[in-house]
N, CA, C and O atoms as a DFTB+ gen file, in Angstrom:
652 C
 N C O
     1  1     -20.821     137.103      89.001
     2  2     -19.584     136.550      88.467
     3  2     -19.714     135.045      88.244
     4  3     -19.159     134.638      87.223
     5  1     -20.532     133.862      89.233
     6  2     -20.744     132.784      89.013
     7  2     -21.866     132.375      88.120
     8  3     -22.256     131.220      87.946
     9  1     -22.432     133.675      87.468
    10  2     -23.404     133.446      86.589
    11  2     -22.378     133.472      85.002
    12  3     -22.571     132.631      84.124
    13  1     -21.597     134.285      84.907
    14  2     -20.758     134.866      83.676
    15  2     -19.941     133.413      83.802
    16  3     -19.581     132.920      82.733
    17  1     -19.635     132.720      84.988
    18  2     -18.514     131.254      84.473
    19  2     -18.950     130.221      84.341
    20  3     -18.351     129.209      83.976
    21  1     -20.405     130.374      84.709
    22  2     -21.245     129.266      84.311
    23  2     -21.274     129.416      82.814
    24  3     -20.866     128.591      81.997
    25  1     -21.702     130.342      82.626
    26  2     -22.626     131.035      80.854
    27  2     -21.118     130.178      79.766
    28  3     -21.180     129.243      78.967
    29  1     -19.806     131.097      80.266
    30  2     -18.796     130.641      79.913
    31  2     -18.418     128.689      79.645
    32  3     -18.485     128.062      78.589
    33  1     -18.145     128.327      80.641
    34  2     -18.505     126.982      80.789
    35  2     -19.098     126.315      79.835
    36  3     -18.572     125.593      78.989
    37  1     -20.578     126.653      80.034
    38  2     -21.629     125.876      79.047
    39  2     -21.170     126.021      77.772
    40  3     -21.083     124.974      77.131
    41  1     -20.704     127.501      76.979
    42  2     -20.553     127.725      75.799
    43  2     -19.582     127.116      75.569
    44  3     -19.528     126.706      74.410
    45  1     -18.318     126.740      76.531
    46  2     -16.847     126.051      75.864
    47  2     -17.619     124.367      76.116
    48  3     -17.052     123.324      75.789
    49  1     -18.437     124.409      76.498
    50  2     -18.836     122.612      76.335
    51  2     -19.499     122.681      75.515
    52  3     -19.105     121.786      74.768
    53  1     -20.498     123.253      74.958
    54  2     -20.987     123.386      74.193
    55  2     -20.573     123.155      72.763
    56  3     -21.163     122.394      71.996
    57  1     -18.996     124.222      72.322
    58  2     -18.137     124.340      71.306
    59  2     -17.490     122.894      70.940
    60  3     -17.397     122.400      69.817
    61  1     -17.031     122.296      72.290
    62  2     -16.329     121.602      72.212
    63  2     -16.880     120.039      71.600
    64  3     -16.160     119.251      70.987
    65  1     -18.192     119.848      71.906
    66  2     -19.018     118.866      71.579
    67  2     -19.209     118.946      70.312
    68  3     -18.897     118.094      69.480
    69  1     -19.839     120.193      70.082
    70  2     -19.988     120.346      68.465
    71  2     -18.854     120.468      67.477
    72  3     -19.204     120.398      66.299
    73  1     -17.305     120.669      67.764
    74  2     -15.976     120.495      66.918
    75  2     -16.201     119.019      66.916
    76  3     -16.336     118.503      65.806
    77  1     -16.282     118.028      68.275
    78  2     -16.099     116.472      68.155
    79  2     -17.128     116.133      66.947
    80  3     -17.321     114.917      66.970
    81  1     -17.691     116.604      66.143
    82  2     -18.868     116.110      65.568
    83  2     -17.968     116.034      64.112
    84  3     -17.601     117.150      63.744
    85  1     -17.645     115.159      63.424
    86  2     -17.241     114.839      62.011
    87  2     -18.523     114.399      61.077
    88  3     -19.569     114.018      61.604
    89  1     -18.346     114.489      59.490
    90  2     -19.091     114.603      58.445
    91  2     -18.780     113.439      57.981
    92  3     -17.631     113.004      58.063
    93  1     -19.915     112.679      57.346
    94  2     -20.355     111.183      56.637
    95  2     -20.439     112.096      55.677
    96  3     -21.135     113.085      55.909
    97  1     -19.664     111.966      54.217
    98  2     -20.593     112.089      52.808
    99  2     -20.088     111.380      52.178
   100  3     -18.917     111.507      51.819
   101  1     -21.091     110.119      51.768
   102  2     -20.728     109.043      50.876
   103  2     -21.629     108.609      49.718
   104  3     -22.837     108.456      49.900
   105  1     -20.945     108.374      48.310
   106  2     -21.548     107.978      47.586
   107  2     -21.344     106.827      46.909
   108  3     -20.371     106.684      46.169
   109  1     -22.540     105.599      47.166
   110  2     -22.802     104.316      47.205
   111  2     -23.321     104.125      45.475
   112  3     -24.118     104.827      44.854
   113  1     -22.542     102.908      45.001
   114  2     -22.985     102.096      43.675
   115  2     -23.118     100.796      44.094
   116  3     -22.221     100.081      44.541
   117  1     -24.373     100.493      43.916
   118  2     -24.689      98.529      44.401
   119  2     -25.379      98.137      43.500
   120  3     -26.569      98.361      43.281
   121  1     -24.530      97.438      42.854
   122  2     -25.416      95.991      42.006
   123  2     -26.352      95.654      42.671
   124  3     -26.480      95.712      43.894
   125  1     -27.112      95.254      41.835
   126  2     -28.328      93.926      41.296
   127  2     -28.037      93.030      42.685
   128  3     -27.067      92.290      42.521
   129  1     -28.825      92.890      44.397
   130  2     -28.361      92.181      45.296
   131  2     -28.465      90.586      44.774
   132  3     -29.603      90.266      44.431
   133  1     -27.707      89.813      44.693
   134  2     -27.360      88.316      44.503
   135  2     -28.551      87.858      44.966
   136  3     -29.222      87.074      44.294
   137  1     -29.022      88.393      46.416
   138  2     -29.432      87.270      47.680
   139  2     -30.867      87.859      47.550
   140  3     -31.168      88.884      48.161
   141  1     -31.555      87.349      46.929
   142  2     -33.811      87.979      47.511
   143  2     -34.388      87.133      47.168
   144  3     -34.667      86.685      46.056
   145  1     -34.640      86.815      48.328
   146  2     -35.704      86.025      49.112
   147  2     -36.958      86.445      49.634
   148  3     -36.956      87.107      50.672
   149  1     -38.387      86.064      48.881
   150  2     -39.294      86.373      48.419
   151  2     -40.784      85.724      49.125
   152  3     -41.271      84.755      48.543
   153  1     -41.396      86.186      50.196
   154  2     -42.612      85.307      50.308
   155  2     -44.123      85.911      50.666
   156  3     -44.315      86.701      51.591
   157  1     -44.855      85.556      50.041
   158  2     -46.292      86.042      49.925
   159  2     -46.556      86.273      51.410
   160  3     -46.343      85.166      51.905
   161  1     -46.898      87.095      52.375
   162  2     -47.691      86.547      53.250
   163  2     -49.016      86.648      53.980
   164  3     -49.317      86.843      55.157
   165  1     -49.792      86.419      52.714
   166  2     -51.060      85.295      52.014
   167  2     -52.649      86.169      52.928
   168  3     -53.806      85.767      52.812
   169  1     -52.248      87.244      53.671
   170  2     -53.485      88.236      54.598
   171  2     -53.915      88.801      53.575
   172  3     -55.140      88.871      53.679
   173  1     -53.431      89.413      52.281
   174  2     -53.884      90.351      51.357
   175  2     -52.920      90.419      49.952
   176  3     -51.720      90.169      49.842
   177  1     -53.694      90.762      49.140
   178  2     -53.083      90.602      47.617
   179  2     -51.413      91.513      47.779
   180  3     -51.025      91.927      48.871
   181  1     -51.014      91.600      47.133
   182  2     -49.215      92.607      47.168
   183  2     -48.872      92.552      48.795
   184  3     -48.656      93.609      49.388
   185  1     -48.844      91.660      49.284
   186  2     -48.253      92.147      50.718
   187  2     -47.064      90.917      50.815
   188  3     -47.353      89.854      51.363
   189  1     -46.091      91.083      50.402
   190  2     -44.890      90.203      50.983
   191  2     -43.927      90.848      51.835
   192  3     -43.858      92.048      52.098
   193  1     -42.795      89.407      52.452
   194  2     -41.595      89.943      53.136
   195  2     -40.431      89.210      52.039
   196  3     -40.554      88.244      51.286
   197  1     -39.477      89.958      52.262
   198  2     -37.895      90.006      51.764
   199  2     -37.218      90.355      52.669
   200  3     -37.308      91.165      53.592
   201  1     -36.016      89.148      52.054
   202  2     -35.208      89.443      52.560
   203  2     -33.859      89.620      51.253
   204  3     -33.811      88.842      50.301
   205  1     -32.965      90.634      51.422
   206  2     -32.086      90.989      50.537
   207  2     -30.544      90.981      51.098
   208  3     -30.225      91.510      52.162
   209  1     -29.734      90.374      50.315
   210  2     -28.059      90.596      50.974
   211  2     -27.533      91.559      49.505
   212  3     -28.277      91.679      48.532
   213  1     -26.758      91.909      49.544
   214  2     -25.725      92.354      48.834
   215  2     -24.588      93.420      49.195
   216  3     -24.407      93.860      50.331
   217  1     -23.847      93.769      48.061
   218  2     -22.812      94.170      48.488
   219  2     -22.697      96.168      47.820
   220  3     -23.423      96.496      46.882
   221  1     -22.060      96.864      48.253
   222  2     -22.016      98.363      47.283
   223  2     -20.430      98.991      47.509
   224  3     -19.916      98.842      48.617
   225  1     -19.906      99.481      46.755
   226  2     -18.825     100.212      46.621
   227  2     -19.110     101.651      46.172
   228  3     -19.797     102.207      45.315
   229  1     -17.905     102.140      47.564
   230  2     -17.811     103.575      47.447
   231  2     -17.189     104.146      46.042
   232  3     -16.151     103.835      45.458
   233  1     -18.372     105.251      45.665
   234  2     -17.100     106.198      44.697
   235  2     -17.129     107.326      44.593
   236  3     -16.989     108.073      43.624
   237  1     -17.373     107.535      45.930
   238  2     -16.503     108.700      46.435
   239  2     -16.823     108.980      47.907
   240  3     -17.988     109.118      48.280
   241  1     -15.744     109.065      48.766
   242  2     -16.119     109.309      50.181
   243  2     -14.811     110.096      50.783
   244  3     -13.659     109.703      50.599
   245  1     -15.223     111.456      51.649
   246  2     -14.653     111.846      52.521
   247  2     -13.881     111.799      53.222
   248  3     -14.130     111.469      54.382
   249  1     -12.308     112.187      52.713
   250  2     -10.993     111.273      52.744
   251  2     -10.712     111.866      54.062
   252  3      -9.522     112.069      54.304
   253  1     -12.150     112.392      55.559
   254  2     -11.549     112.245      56.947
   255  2     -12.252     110.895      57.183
   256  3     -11.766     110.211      58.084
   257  1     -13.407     110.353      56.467
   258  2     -14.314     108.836      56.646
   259  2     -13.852     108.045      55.621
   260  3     -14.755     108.016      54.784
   261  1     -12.726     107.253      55.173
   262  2     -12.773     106.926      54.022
   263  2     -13.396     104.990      53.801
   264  3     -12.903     103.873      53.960
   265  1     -14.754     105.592      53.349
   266  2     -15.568     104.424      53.683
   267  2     -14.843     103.798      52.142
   268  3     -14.097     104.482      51.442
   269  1     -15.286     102.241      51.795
   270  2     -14.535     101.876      51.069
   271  2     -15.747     100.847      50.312
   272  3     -16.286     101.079      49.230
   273  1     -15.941      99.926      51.007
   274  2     -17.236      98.936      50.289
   275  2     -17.779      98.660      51.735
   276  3     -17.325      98.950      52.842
   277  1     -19.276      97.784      51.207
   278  2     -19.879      97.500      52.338
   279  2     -20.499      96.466      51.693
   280  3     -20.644      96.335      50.478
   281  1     -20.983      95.482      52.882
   282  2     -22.026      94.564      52.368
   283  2     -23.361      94.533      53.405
   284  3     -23.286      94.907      54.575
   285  1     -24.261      94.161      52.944
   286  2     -25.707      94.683      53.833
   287  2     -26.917      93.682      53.711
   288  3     -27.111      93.102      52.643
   289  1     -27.733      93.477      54.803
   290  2     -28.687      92.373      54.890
   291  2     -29.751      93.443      55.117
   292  3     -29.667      94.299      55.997
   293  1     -30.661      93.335      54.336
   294  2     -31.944      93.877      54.247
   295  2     -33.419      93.185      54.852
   296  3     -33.516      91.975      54.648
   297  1     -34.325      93.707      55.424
   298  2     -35.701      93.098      55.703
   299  2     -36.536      94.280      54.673
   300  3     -36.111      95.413      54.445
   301  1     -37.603      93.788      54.224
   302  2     -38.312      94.688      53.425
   303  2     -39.828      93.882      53.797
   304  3     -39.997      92.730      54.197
   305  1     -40.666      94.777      53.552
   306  2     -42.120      94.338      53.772
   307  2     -43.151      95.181      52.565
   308  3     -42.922      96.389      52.604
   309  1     -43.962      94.892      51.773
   310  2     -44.500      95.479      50.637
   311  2     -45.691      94.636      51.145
   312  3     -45.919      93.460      51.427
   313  1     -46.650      96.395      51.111
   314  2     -47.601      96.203      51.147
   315  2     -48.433      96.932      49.990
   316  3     -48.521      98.156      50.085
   317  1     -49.010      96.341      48.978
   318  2     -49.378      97.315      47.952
   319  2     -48.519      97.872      47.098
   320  3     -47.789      97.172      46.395
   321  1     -48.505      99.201      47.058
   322  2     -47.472      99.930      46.362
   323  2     -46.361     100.613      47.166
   324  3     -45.504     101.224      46.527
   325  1     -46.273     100.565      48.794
   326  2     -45.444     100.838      49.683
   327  2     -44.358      99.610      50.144
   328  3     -44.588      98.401      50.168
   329  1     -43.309     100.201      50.442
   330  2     -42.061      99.220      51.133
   331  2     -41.420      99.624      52.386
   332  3     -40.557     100.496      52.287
   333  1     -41.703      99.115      53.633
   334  2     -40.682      99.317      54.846
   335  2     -40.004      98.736      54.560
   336  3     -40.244      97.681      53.972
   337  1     -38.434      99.298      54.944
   338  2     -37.536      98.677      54.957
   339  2     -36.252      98.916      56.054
   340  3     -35.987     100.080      56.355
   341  1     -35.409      97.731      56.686
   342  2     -35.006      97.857      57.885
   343  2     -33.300      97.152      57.697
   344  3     -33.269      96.225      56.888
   345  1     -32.495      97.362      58.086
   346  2     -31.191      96.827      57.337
   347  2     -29.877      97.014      58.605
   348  3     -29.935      97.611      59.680
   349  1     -28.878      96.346      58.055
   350  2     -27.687      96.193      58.039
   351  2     -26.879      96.814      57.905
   352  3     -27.501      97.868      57.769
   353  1     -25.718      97.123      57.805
   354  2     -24.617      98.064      56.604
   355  2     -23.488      97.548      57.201
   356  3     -23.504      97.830      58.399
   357  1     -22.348      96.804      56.830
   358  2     -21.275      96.361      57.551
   359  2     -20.304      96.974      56.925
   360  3     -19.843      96.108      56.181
   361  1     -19.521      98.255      56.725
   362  2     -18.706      98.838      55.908
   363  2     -17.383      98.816      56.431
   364  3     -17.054      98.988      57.605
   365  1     -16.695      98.600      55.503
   366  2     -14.550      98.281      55.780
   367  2     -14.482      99.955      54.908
   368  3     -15.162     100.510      54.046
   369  1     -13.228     100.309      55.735
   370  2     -13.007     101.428      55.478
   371  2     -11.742     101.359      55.091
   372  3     -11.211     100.458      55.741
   373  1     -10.665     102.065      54.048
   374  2      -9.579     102.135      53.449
   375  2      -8.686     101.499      54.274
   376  3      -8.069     100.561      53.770
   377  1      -8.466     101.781      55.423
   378  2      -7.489     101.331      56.482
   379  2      -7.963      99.252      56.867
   380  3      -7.063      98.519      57.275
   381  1      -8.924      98.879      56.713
   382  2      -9.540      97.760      56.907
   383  2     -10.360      97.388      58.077
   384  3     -11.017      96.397      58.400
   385  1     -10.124      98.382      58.525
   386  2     -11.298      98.668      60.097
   387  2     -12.581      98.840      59.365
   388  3     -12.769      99.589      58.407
   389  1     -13.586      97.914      60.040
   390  2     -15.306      97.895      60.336
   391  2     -15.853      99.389      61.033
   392  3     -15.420      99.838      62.094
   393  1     -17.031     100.116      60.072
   394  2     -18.302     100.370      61.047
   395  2     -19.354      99.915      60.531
   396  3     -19.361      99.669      59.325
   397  1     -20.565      99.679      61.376
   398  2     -21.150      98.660      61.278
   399  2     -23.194      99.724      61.765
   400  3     -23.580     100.151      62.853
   401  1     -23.969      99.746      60.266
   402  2     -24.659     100.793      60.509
   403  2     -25.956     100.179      60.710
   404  3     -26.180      99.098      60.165
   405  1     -26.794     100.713      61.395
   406  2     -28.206     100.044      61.180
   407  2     -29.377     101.153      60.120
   408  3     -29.197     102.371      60.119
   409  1     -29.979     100.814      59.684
   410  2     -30.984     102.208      58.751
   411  2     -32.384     101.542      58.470
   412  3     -32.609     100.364      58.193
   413  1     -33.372     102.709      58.628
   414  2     -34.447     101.984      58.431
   415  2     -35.283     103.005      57.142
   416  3     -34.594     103.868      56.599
   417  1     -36.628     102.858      56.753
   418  2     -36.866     103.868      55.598
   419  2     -38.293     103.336      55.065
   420  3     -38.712     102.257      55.481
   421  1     -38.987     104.048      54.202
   422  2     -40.058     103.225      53.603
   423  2     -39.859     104.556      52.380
   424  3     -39.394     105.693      52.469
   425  1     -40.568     103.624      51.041
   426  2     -40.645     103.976      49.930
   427  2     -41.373     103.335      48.778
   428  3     -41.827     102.198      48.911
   429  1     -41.478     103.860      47.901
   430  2     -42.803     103.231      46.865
   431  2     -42.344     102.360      46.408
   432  3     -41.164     102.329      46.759
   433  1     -42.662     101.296      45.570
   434  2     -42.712     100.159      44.265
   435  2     -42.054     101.012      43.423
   436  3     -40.855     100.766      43.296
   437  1     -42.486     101.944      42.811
   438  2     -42.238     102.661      41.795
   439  2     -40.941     103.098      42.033
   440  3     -40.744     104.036      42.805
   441  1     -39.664     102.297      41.228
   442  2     -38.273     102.583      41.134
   443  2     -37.957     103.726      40.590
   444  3     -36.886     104.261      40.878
   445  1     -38.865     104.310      39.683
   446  2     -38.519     105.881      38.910
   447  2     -38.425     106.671      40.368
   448  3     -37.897     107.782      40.381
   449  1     -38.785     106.267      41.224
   450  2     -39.275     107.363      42.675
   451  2     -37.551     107.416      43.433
   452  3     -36.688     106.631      43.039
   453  1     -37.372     108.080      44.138
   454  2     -36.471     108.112      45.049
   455  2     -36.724     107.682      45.950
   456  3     -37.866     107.286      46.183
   457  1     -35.549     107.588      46.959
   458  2     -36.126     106.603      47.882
   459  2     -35.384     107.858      49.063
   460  3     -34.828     108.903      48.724
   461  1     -35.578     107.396      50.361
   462  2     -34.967     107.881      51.085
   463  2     -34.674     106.964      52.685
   464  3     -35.706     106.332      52.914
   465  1     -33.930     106.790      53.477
   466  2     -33.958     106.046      54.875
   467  2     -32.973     106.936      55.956
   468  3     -32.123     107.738      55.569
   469  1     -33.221     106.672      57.190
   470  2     -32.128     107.115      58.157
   471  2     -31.427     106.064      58.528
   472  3     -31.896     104.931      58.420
   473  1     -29.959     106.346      59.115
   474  2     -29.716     105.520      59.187
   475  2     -28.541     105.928      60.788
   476  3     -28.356     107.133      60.961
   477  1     -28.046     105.236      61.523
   478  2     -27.236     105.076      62.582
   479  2     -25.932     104.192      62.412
   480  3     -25.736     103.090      61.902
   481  1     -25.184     105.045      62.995
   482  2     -23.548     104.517      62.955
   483  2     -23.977     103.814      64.522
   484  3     -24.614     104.401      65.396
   485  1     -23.507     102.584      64.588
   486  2     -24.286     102.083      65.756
   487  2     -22.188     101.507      66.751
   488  3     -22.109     101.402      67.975
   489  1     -21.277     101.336      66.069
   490  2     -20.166     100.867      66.608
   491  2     -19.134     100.425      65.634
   492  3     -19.495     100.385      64.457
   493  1     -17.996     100.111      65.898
   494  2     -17.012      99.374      64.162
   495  2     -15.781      99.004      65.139
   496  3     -16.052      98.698      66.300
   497  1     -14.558      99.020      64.747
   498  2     -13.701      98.005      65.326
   499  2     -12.236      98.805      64.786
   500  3     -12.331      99.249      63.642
   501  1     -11.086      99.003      65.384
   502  2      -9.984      99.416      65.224
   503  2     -10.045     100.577      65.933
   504  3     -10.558     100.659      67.049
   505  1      -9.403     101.737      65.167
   506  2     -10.053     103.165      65.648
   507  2     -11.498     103.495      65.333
   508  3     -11.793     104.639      65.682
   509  1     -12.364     102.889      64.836
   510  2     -13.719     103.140      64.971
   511  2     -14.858     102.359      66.137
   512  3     -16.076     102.338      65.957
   513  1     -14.077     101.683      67.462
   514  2     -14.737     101.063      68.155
   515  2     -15.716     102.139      68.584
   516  3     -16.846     102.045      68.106
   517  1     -15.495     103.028      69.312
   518  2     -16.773     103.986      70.018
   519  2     -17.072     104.636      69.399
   520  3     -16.993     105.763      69.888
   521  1     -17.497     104.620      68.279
   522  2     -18.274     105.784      66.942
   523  2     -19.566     105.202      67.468
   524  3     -19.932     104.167      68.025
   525  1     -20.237     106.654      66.919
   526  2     -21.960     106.535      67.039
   527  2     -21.983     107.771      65.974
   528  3     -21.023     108.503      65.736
   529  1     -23.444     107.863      65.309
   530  2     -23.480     108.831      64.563
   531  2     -24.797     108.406      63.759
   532  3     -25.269     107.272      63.675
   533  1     -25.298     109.648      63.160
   534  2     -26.815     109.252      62.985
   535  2     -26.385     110.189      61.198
   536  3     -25.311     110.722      60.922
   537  1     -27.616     110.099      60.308
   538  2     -27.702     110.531      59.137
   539  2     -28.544     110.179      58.328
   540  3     -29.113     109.163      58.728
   541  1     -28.965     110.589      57.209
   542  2     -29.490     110.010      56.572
   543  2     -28.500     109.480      54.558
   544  3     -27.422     109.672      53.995
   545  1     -29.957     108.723      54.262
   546  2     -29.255     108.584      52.601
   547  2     -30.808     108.812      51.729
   548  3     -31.950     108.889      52.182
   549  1     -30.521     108.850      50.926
   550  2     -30.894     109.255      49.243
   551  2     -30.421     108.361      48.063
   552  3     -29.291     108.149      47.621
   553  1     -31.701     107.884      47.680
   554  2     -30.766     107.521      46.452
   555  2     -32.001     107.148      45.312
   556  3     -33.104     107.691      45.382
   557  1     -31.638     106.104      44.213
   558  2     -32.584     105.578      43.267
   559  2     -32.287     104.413      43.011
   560  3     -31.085     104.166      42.912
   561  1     -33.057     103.549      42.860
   562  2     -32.890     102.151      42.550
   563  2     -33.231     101.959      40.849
   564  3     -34.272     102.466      40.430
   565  1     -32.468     101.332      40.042
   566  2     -32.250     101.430      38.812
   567  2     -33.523     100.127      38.058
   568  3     -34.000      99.237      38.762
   569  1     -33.784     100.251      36.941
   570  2     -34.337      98.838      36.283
   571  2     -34.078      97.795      36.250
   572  3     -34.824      96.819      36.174
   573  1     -32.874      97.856      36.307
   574  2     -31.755      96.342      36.101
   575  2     -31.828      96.275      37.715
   576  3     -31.237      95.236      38.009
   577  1     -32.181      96.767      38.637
   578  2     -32.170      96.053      40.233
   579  2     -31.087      97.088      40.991
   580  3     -31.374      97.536      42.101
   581  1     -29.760      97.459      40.293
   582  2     -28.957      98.017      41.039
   583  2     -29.302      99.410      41.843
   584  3     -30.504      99.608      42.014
   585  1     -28.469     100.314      42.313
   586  2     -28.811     101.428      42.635
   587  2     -27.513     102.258      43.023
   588  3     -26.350     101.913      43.233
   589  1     -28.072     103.319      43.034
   590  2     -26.808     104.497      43.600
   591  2     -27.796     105.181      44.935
   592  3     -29.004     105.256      45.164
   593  1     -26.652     105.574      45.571
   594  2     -27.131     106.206      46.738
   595  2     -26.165     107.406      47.618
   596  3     -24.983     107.103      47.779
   597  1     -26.639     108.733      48.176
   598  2     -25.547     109.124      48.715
   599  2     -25.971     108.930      50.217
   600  3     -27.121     108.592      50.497
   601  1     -25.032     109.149      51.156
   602  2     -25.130     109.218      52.373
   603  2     -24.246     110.423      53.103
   604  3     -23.050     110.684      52.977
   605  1     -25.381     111.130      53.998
   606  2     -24.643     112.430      54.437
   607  2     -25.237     112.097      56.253
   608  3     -26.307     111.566      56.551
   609  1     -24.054     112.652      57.330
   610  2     -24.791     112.380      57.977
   611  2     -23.425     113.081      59.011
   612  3     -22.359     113.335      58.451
   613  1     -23.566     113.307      60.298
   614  2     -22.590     113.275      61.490
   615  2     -22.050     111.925      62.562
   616  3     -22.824     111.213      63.201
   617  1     -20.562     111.805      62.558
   618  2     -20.568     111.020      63.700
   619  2     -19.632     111.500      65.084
   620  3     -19.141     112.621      64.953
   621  1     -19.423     111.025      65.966
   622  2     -18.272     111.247      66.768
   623  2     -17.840     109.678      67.576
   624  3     -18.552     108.690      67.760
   625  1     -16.484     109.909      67.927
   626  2     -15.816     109.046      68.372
   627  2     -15.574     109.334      69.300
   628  3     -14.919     110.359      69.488
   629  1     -16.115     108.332      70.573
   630  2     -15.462     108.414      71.385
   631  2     -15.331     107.525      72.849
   632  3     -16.025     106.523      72.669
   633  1     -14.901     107.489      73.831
   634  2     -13.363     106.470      74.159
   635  2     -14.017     105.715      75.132
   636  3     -15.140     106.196      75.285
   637  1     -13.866     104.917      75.738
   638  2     -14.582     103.709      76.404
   639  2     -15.109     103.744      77.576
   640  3     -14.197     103.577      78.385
   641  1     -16.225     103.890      78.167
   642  2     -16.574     103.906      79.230
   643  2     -16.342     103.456      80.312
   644  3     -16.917     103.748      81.361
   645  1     -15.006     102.288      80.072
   646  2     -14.709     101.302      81.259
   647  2     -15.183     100.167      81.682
   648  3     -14.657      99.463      82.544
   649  1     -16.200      99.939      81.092
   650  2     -17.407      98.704      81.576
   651  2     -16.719      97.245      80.498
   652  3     -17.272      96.145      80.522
């Protein structure tokens, strides 16, 4: 019998963890970033660091996440025909509350290519203070510099540890 309320137990914690789990699906349009900053560093031919700021607006997001615009600081490293890249994401959401993402990724030179990164809901501010949530994005970076991107991913919220 203490085996059947254990079994029980686990499965309603179980359920219950996985209902707390909400859906990221967002789709990102970002200009041409303003801010790249560019420097050789001079060990081998194509190998620089960047750094990139700019800004992207939602058009279209998940009216239980309703992400809205974001602006984002990029590190990038090109070596050859490859790019790590490691970032920011500071996104205001319809209501004007912050979450605030970190994502990392590598991908070719070649802009015809897709790109892909993961990325982490790392904390945000209002009702999004104790969010965490992991996902990834997709997208393409255009000729003219800009890009589109979607982002799909899970988060949950939840309430303060006391500390």
């Amino acid at each position: 019998m203490r085996k059947i309320a254990w079994v029980t137990f686990a499965l309603l914690l179980f359920a219950s963890t996985t209902l707390a789990q909400n859906r990221v699906d967002t789709k990102w349009r970002c200009p041409k970033p303003p801010t790249f900053h560019s420097v050789a560093v001079g060990d081998a031919p194509n190998h620089n660091y960047t750094i990139i700021q700019g800004s992207c607006k939602s058009t279209t997001s998940d009216a239980s996440f309703p992400e809205d615009n974001s602006d984002y600081t990029e590190f990038q490293e090109m070596l050859n025909a490859s790019v790590s890249v490691h970032g920011r994401m500071n996104v205001t959401m319809n209501n004007g509350d912050k979450v605030y993402y970190s994502y990392e990724g590598a991908f070719s030179t070649d802009t015809t290519k897709p790109f892909s990164q993961r990325w982490k809901l790392e904390n945000g501010t209002g009702r999004y203070k104790f969010i965490k949530g992991v996902g990834a994005c997709s997208g393409i970076v255009h000729a003219d510099g800009s890009g589109d991107m979607e982002c799909i991913g899970t988060f949950s919220i939840g309430k303060s540890s006391g500390n």
